[in-house]
Each structure stands twice: as C-alpha cells, then as structure tokens.
C-alpha positions as CSV (number, residue, x, y, z in Angstrom):
1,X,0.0,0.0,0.0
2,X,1.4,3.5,-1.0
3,X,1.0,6.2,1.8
4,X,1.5,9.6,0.3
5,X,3.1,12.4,2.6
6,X,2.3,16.5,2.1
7,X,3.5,18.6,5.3
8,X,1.7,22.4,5.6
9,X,2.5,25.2,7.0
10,X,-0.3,26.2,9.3
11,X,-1.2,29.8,8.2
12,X,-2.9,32.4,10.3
13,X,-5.2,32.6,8.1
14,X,-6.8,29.3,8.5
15,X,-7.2,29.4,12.3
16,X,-10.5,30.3,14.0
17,X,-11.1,32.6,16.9
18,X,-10.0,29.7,19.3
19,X,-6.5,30.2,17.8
20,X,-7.2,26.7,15.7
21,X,-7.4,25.6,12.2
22,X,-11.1,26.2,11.4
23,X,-12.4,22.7,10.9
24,X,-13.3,23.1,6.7
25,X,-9.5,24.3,6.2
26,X,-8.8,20.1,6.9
27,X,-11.0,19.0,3.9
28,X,-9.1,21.1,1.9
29,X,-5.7,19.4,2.9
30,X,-7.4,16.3,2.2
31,X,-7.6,17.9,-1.4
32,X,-4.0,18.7,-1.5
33,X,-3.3,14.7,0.0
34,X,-4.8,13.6,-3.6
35,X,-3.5,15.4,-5.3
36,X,0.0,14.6,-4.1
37,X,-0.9,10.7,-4.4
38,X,-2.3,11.3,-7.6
39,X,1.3,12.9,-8.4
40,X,3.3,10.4,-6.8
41,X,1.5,7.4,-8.7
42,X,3.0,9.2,-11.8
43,X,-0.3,10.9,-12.7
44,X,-2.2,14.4,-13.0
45,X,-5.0,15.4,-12.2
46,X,-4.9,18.5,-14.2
47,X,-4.7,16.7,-17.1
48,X,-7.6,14.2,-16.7
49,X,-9.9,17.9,-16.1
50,X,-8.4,18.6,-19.9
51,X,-10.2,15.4,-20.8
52,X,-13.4,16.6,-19.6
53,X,-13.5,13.9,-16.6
54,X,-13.9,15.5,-12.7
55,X,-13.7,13.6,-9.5
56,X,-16.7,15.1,-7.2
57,X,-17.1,13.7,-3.7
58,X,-19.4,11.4,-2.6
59,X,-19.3,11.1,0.6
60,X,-16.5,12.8,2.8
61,X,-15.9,12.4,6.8
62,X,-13.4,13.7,9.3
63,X,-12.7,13.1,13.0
64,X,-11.4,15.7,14.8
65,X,-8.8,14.4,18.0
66,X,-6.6,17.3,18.3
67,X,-6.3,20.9,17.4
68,X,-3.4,22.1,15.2
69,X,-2.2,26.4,15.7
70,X,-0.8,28.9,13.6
71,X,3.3,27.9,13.2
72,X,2.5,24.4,13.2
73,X,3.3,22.0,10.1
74,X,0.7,19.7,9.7
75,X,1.9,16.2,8.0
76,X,-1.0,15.0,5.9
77,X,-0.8,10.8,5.3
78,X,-3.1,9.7,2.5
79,X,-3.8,6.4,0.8
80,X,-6.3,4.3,-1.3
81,X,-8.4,3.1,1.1
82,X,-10.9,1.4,-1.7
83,X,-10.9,1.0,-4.9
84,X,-12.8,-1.0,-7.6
85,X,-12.3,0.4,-11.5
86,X,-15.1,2.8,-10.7
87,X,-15.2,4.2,-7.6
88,X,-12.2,5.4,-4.7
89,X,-12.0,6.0,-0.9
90,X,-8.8,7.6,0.3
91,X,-7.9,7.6,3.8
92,X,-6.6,9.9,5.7
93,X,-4.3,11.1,8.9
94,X,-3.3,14.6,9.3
95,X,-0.8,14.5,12.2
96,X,0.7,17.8,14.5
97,X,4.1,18.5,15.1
98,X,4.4,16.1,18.1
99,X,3.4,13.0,15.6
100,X,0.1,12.6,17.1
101,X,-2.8,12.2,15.0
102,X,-4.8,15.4,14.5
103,X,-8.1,14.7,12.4
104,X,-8.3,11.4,10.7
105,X,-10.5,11.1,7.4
106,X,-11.9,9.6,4.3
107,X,-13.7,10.6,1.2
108,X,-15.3,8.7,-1.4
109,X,-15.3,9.9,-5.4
110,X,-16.4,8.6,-8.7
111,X,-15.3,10.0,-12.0
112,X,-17.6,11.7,-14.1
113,X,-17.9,13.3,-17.3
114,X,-17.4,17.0,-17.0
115,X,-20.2,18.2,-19.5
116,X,-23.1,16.0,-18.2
117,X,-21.8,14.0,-14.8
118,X,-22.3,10.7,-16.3
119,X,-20.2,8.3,-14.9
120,X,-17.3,6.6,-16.3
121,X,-14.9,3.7,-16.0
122,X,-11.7,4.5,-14.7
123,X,-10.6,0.9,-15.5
124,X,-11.6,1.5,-19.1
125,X,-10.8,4.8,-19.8
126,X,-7.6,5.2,-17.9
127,X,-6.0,1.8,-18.2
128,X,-2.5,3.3,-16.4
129,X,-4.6,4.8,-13.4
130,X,-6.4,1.7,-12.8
131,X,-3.3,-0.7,-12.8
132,X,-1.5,1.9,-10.6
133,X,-4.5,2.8,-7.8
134,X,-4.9,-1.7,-8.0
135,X,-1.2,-2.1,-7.3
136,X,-1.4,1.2,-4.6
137,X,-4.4,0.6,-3.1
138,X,-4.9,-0.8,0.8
139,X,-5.0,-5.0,0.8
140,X,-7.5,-6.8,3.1
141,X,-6.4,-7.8,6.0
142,X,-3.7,-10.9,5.6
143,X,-4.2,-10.8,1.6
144,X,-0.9,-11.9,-0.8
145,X,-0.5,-10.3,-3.3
C-alpha cells in the first residue's frame, strides 16, 4: 500500500477565533493529500480535467482528535483506502508536530464526465490509473498479493 506524505505550513489565516485551524481548512488538505498521491502514482489530475473527466465527492468524513495552531506543520498521510475500476475511498491522517494524530478522514469519489456527470470507468478509460490505484491501493487484512 502506498502512503502519500504533504507537510503544511499552518497559516494564520486558517485558524479560528480559538487560535485553531477552522475545521473546513482540513478538507481542503485532504484535497492537496490527492492530489499529491495522484502525483506520486505518476499521474495528474490536471490533465484528466483537460479530458473533460472530474472527480466530485461522494461522501467525505473527518474526525477531529486534536487541534493544530498557527506555526504548526501539519503532516498529511493519505492512501487508497478502496478501490474498484469505478469508484475510490482515500484515507486519511493529518498528524501535529508532536506526531500525534490530528483529524483522521476519508472521502469517497467517482469519475464523471465534465459536461453531463455521467459516470465513467476509470478501469476502461484510464487503463495506467487503474493498474496503478490496484497495485497502490490498501490489501485486506492478511491478503498476498
């Protein structure tokens, strides 16, 4: 399984009155933890969007354990969590500076054709993607590859 690693800077700008990150600022850094796994598989998503194919979200949740601050690096961990030729879950840990686990998450996508939303095969269309996110993704417990 491939674990994909983006550290942030913690801006001011994405804290709350409380002096923390403001909770939707962590579903945005789940944003940049695809994008970097998409990277890292060898892939862009930029250049699927020029094909006319998105990626909305399904379904998305996060679990809040531990406030990050301003001048903190968060270290955002994400992985395939699911996958199937059609659909995707990525996990995901977003840890503080002390290496203990901020927010953990997971959202759920399908690709879809940009113009009408009708969905399409990722296995089909994008025959590298596929092989890649099957090779990447997380194994059942105790499964050989």
């Amino acid at each position: 399984m491939l674990i994909s690693t983006k550290e942030i800077e913690v801006r001011y700008a994405e804290t709350d009155q409380m002096g923390v990150v403001y909770h939707a600022n962590y579903l945005v850094w789940m944003e940049l933890g695809r994008t970097q796994i998409i990277k890292d598989l060898g892939f862009s998503y930029a250049e699927m969007e020029k094909d006319g194919i998105i990626s909305p979200v399904l379904d998305i949740l996060a679990s809040y354990k531990k406030p990050l601050r301003y001048g903190q690096t968060a270290t955002i961990k994400t992985w395939i969590e699911e996958y199937d030729g059609f659909r995707v879950s990525y996990g995901y840990e977003i840890f503080n500076d002390e290496g203990e686990i901020a927010v953990t998450g997971l959202s759920k996508h399908v690709c879809v054709k940009k113009d009408n939303f009708r969905p399409i095969s990722i296995k089909k269309k994008y025959p590298d993607w596929h092989e890649a996110y099957e090779k990447a993704k997380k194994q059942p417990e105790g499964a050989v590859r």
